[in-house]
FILUM-107384 format. One line per field, with one value per atom (N, C-alpha, C, O): atom name; chain; x negated, y, z negated; residue number from 1; residue in one letter. Coordinates in nm, 3 decimals. Atoms other than C-alpha are relative to their C-alpha. Example, Ala and Ser with C-alpha at 12.3 -4.5 7.8 and 13.67 -1.06 7.14 Angstrom:
% residues 2
at (N_CA_C_O_N_CA_C_O)
ch (A_A_A_A_A_A_A_A)
px (-0.089_-1.230_-0.090_-0.194_0.082_-1.367_0.077_0.026)
py (-0.119_-0.450_0.120_0.118_-0.119_-0.106_0.109_0.220)
pz (0.000_-0.780_0.000_-0.066_0.006_-0.714_-0.073_-0.090)
i (1_1_1_1_2_2_2_2)
aa (A_A_A_A_S_S_S_S)
***
This chain:
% residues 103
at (N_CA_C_O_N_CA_C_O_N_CA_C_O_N_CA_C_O_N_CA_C_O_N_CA_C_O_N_CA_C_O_N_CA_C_O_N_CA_C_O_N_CA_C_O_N_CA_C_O_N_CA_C_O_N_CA_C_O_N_CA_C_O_N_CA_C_O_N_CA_C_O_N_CA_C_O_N_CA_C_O_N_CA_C_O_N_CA_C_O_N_CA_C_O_N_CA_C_O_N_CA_C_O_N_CA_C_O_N_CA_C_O_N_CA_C_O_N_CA_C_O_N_CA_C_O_N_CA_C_O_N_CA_C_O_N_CA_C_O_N_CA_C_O_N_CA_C_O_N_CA_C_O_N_CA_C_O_N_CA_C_O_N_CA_C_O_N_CA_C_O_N_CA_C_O_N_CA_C_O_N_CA_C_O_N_CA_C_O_N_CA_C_O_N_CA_C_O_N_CA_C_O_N_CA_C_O_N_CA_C_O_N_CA_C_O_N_CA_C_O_N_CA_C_O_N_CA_C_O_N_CA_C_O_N_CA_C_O_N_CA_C_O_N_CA_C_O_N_CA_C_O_N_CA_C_O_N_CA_C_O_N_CA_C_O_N_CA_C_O_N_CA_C_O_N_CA_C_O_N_CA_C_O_N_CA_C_O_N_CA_C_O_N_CA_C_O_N_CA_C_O_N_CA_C_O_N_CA_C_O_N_CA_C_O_N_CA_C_O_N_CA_C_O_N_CA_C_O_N_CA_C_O_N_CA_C_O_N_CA_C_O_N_CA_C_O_N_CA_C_O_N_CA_C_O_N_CA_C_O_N_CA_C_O_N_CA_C_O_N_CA_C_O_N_CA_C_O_N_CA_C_O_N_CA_C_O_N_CA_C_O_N_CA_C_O_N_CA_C_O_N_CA_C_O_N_CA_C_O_N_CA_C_O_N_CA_C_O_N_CA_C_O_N_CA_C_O_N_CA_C_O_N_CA_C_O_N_CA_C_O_N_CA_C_O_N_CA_C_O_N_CA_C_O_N_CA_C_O_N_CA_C_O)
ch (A_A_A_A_A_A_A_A_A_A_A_A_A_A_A_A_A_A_A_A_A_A_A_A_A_A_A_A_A_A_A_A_A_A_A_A_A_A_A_A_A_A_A_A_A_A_A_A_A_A_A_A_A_A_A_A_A_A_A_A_A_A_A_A_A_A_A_A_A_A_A_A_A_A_A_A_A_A_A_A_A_A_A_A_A_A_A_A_A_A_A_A_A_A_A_A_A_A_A_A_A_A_A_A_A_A_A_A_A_A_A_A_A_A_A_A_A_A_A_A_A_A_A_A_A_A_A_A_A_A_A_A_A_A_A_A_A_A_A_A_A_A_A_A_A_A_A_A_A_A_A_A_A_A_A_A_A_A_A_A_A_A_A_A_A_A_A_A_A_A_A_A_A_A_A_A_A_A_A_A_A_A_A_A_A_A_A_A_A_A_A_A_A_A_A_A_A_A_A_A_A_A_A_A_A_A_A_A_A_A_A_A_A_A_A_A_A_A_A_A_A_A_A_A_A_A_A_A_A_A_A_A_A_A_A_A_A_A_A_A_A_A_A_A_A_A_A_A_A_A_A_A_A_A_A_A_A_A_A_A_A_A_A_A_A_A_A_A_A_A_A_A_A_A_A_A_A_A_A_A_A_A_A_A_A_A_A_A_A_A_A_A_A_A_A_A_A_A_A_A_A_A_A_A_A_A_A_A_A_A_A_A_A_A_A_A_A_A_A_A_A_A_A_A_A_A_A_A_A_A_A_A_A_A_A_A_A_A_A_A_A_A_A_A_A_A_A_A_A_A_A_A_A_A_A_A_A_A_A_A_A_A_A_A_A_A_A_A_A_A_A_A_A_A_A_A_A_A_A_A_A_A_A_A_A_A_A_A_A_A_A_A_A_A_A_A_A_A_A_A_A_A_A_A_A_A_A_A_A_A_A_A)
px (-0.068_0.448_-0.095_-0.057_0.142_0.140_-0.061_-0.071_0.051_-0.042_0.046_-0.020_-0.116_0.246_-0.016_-0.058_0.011_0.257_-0.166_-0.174_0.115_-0.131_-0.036_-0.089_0.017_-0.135_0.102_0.042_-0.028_0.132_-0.020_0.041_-0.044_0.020_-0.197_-0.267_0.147_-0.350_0.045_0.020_-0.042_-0.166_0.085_0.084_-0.007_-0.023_-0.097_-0.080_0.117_-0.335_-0.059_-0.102_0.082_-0.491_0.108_0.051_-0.104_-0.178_-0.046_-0.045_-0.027_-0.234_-0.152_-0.177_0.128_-0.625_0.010_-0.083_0.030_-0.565_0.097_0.067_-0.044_-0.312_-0.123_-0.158_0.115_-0.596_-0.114_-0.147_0.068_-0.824_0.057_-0.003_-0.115_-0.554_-0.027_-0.090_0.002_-0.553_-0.145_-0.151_0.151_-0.931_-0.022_-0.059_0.005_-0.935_0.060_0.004_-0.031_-0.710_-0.097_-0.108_0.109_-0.989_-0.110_-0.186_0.135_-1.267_0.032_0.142_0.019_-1.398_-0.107_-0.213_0.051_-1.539_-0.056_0.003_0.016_-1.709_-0.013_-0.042_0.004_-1.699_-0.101_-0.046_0.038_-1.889_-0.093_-0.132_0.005_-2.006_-0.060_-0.014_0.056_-2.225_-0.081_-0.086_0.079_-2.479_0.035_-0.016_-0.058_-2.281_0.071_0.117_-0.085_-2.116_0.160_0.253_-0.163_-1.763_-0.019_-0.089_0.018_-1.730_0.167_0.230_-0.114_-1.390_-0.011_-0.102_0.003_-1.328_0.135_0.235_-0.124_-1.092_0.016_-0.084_0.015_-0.989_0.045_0.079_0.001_-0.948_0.120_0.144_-0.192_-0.567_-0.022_0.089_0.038_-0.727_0.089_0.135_-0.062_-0.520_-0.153_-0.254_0.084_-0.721_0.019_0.125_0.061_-0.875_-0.092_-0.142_0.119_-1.127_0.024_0.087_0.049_-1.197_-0.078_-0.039_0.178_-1.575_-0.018_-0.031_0.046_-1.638_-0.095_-0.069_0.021_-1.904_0.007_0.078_-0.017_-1.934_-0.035_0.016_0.086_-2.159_0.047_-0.002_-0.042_-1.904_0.089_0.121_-0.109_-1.666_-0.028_-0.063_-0.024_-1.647_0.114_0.149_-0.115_-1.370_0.016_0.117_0.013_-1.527_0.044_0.078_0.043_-1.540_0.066_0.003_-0.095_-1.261_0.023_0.068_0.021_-1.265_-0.114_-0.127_0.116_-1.605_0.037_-0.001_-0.014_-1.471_0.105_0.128_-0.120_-1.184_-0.067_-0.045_0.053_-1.389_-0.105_-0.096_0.036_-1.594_0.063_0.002_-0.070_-1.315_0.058_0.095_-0.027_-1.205_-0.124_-0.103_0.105_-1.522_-0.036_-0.149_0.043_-1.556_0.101_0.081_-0.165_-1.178_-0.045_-0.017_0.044_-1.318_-0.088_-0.066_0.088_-1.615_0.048_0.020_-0.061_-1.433_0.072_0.023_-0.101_-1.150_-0.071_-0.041_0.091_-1.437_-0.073_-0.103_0.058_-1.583_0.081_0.032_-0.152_-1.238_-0.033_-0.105_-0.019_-1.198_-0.134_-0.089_0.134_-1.549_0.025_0.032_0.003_-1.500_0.137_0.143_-0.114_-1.168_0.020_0.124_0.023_-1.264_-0.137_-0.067_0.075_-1.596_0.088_0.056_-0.065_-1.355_0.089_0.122_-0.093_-1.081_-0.051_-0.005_0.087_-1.336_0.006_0.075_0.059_-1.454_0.128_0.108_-0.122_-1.105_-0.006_-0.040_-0.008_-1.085_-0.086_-0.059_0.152_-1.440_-0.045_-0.112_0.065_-1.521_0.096_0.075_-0.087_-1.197_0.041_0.082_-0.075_-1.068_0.207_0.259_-0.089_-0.719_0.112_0.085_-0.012_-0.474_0.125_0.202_-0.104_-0.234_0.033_0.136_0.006_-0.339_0.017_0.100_0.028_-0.480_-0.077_-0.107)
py (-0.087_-3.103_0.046_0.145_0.043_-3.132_0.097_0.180_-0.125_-2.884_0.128_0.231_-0.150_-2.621_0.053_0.168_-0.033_-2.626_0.082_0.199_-0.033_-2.588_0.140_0.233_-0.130_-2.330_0.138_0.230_-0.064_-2.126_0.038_0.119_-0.054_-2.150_0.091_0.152_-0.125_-1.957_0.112_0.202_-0.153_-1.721_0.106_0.228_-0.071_-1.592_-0.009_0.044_-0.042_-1.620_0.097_0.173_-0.070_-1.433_0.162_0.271_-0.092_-1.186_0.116_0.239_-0.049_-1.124_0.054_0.158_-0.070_-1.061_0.113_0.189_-0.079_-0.826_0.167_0.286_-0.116_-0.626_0.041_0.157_-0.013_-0.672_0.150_0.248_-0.065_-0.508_0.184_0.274_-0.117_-0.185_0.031_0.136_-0.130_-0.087_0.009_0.117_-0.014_-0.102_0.128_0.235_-0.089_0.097_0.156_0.253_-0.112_0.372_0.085_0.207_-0.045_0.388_0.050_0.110_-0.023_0.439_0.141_0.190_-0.137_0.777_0.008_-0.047_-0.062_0.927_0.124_0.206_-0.201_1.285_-0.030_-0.138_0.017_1.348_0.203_0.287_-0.136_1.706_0.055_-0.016_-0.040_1.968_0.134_0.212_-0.149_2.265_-0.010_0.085_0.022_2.089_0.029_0.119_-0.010_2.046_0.136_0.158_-0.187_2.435_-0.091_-0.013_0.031_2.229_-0.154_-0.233_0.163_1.884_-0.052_0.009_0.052_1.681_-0.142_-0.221_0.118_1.401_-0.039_0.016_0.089_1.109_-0.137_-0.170_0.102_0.816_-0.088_-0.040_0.105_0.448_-0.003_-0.051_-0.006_0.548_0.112_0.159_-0.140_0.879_0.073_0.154_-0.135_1.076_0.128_0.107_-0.091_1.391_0.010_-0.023_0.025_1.422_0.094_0.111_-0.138_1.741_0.045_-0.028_-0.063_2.011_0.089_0.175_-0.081_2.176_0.077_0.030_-0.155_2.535_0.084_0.165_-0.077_2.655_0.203_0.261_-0.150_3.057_0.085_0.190_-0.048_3.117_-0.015_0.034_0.079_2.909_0.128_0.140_-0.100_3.240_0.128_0.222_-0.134_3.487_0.064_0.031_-0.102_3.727_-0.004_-0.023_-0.086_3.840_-0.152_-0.145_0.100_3.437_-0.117_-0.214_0.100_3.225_-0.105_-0.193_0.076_3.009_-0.108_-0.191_0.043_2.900_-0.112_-0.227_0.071_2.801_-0.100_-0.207_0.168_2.599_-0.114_-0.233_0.118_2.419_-0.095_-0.213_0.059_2.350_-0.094_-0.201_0.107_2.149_-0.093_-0.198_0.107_1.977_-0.066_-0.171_0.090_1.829_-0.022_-0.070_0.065_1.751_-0.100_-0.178_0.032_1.642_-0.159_-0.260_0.088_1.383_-0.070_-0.189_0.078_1.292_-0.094_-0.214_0.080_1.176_-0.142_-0.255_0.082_0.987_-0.113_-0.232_0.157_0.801_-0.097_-0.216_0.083_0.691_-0.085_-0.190_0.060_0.567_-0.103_-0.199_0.112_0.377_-0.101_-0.214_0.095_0.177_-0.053_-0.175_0.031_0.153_-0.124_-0.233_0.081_-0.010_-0.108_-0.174_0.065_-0.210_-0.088_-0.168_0.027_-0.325_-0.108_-0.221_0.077_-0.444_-0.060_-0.150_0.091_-0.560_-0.141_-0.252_0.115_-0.780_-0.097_-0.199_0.117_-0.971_-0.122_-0.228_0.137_-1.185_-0.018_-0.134_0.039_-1.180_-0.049_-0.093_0.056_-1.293_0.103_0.054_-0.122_-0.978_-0.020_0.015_-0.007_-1.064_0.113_0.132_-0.080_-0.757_-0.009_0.000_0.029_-0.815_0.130_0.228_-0.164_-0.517_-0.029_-0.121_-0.036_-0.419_-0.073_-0.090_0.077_-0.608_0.130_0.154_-0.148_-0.274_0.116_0.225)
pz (0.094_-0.136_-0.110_-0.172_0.119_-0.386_0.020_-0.071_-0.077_-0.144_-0.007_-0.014_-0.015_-0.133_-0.142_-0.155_0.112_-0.524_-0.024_-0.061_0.015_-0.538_0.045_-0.017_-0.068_-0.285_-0.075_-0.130_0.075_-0.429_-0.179_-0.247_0.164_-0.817_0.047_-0.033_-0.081_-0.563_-0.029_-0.109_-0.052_-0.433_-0.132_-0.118_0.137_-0.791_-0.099_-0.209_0.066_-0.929_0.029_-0.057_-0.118_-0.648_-0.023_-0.020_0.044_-0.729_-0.130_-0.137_0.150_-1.097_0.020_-0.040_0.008_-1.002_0.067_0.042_-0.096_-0.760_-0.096_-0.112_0.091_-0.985_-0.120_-0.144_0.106_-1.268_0.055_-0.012_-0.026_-0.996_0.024_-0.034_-0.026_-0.870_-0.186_-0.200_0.079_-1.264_-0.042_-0.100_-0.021_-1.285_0.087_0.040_-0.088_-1.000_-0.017_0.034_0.045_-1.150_-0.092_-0.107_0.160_-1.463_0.046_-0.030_-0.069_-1.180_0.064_0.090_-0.042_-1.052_0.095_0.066_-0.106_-0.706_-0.006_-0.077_-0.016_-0.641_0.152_0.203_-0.119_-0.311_0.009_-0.061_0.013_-0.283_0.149_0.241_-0.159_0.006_-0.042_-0.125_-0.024_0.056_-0.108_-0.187_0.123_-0.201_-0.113_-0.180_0.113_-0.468_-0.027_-0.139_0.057_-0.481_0.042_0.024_0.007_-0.416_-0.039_0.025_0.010_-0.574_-0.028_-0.114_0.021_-0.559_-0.101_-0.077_0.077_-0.824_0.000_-0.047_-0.027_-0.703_-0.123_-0.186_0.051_-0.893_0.118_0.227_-0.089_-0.724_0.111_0.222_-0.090_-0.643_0.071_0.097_-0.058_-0.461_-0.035_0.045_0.077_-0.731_-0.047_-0.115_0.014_-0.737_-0.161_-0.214_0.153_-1.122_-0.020_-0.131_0.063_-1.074_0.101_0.177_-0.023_-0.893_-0.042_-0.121_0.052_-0.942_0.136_0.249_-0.090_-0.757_-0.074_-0.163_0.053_-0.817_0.001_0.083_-0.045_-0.837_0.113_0.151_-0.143_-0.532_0.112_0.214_-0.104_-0.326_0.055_0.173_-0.002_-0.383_0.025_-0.046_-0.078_-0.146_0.067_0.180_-0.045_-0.091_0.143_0.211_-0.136_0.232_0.108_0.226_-0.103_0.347_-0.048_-0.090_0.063_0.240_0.080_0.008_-0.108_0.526_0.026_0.116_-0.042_0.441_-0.152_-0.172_0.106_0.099_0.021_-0.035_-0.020_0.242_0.069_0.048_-0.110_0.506_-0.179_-0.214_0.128_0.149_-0.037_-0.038_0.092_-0.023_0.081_0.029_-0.098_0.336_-0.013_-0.073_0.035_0.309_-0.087_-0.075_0.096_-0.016_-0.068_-0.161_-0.008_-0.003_0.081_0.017_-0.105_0.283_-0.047_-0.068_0.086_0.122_-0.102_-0.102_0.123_-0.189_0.083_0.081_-0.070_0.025_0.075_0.082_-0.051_0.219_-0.117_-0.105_0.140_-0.133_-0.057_-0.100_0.039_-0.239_0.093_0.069_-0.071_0.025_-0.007_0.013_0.025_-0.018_-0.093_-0.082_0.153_-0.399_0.031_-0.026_0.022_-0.304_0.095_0.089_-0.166_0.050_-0.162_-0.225_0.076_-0.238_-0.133_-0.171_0.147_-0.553_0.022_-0.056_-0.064_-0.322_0.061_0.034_-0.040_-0.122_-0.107_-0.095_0.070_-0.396_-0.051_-0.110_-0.001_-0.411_0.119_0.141_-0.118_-0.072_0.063_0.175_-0.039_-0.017_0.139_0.229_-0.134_0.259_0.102_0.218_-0.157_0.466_-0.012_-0.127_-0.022_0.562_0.063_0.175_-0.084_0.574_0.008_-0.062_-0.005_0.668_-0.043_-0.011_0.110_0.439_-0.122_-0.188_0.130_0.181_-0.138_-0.226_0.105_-0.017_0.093_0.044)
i (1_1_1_1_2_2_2_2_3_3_3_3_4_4_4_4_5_5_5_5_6_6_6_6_7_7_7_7_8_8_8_8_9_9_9_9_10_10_10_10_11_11_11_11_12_12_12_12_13_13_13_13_14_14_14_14_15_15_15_15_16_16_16_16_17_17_17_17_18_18_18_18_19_19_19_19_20_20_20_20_21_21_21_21_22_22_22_22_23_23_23_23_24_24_24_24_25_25_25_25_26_26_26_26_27_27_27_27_28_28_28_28_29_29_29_29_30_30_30_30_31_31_31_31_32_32_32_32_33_33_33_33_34_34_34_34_35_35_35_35_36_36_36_36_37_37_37_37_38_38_38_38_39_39_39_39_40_40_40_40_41_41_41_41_42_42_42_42_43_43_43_43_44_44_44_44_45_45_45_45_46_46_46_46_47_47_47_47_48_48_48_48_49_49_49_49_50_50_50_50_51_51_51_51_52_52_52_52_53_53_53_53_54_54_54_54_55_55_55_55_56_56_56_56_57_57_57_57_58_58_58_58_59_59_59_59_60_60_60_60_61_61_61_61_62_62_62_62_63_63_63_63_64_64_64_64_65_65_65_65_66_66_66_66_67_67_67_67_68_68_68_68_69_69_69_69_70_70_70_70_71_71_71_71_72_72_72_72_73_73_73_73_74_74_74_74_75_75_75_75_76_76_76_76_77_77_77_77_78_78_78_78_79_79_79_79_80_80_80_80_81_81_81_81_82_82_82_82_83_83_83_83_84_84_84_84_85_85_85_85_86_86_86_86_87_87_87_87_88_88_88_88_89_89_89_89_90_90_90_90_91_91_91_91_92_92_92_92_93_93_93_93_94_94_94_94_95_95_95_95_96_96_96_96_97_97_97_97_98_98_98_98_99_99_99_99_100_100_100_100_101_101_101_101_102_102_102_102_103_103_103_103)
aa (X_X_X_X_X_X_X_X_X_X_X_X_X_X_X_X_X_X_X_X_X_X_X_X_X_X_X_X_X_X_X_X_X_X_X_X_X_X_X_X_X_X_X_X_X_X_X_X_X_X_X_X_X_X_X_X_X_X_X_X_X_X_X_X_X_X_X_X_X_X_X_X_X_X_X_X_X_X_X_X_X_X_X_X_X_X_X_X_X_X_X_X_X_X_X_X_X_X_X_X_X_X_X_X_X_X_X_X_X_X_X_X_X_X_X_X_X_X_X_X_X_X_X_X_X_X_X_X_X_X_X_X_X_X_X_X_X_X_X_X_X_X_X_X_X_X_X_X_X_X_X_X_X_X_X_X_X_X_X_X_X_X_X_X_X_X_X_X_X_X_X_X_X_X_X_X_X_X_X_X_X_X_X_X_X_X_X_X_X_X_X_X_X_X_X_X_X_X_X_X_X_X_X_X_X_X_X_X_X_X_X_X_X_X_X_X_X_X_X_X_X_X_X_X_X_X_X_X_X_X_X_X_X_X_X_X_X_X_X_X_X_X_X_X_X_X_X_X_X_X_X_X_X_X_X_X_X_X_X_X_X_X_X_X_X_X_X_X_X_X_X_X_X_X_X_X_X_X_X_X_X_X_X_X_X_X_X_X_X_X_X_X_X_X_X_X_X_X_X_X_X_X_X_X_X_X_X_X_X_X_X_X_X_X_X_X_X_X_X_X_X_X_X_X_X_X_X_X_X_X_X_X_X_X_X_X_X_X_X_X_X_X_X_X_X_X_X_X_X_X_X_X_X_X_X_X_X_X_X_X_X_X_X_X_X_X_X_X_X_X_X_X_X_X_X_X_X_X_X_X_X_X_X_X_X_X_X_X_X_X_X_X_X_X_X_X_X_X_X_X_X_X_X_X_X_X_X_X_X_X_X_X)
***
């Protein structure tokens, strides 16, 4: 019974760090960017979008297609950074287990 107590006063420790880490993670920022910087996306930890950067050269009338494929990949870029930043700050309670549906 000694064990059970121990283990559960972990696992709300392990709780309260992990919320600690989630609003950390809101305060943190990504760029994810494409076409050498002429489109840059800025995510935070919760991949709430927080910028978009275009630059002027990216904008062509004639070639709008070139500017969307732009922000899908800079859209992507960001989203794979997120996920590192948060697979990276999640780890470190979990000691590198990947476990799924943790975060």
């Amino acid at each position: 019974m000694r064990n059970m107590q121990n283990m559960m006063k972990q696992m709300q420790k392990m709780q309260k760090q992990m919320q600690k880490v989630q609003e950390e993670l809101k305060e943190k920022t990504v760029e994810g960017t494409a076409g050498g910087g002429m489109v840059t996306i800025t995510l935070n930890g919760h991949k709430e979008l927080v910028d978009v950067s275009i630059q002027p050269e990216a904008v062509d009338p004639d070639d709008v297609e070139m500017l969307e494929d732009l922000i899908l990949a800079a859209m992507n870029d960001a989203m794979k950074k997120v996920d590192e930043l948060v697979q990276k700050d999640m780890g470190k309670l979990t000691g590198g287990l990947n476990i799924p549906g943790l975060f």
